[in-house]
N, C-alpha and C positions, 0 to 999 in steps of 0.2 A: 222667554218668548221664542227664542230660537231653536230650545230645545221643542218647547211644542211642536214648532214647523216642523221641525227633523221626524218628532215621530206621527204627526200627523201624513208626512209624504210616504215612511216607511209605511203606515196603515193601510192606505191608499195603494202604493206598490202589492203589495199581501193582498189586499181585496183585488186588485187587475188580475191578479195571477191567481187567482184563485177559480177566477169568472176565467181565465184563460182556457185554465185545467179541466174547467167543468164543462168549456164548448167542446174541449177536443176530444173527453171521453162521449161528449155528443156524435161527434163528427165519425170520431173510431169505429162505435157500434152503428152508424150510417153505411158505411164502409162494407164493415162485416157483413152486413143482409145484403149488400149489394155482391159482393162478394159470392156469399152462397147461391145468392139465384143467378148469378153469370155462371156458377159451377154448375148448377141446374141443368142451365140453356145449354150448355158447350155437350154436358154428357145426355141428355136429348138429342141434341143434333148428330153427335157422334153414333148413335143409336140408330139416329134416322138415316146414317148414310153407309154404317155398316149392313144395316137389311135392304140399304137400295144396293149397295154391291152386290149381297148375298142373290138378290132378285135377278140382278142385270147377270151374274153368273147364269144361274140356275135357266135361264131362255135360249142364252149363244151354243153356238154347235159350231165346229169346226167344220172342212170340206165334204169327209163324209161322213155328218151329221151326231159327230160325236158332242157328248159335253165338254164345253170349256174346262182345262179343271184352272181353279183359281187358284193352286199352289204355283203355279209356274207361267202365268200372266197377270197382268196390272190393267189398269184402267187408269189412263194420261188423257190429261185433258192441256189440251194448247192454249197458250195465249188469244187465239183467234174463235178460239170457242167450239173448235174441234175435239171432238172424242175419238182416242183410240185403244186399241186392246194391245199392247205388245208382251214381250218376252219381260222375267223378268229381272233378267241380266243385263235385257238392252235399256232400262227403264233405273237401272242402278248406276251403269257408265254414264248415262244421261245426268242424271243428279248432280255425281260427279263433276261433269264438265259444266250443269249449272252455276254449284257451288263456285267452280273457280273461276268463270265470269263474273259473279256476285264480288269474289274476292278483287278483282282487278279494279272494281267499278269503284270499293271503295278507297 
């Protein structure tokens, strides 16, 4: 009788794990397609916001009326919701002294 129980609990354990295995290769390929359409979305939007750069380039003109070139300015946007166009060395030391604020905070 005891051994029954013993292998009746082993059975039992083997069928758990089996219904375990078989949620999580559920869950896995859940994952996966969520996965690729968040891949999707991200290179969409990167998409969407490299041709609004390319756009917001291609309208600015400097003083006299030249084209912006975007090799050597950035597009910063502030905290406050401010846009603006700087250099982009000044937009690099900026970073910099972000990062090492970020570094102290944590």
């Amino acid at each position: 009788v005891a051994a029954q129980k013993c292998r009746k609990r082993k059975l039992n354990a083997i069928l758990n794990l089996e219904e375990d295995v078989c949620n999580l290769q559920t869950q896995k390929e859940s994952l996966k397609k969520e996965h690729s359409q968040c891949s999707k979305l991200i290179n969409q939007i990167k998409q969407k916001l490299n041709n609004l750069y390319h756009d917001i380039f291609s309208r600015l003109r400097d003083d006299q009326g030249r084209p912006v070139n975007p090799c050597q300015y950035v597009i910063h946007c502030s905290s406050n919701g401010g846009v603006f166009i700087i250099p982009k060395h000044l937009a690099k030391s900026e970073q910099k002294q972000d990062n090492r604020k970020e570094q102290k905070q944590k």
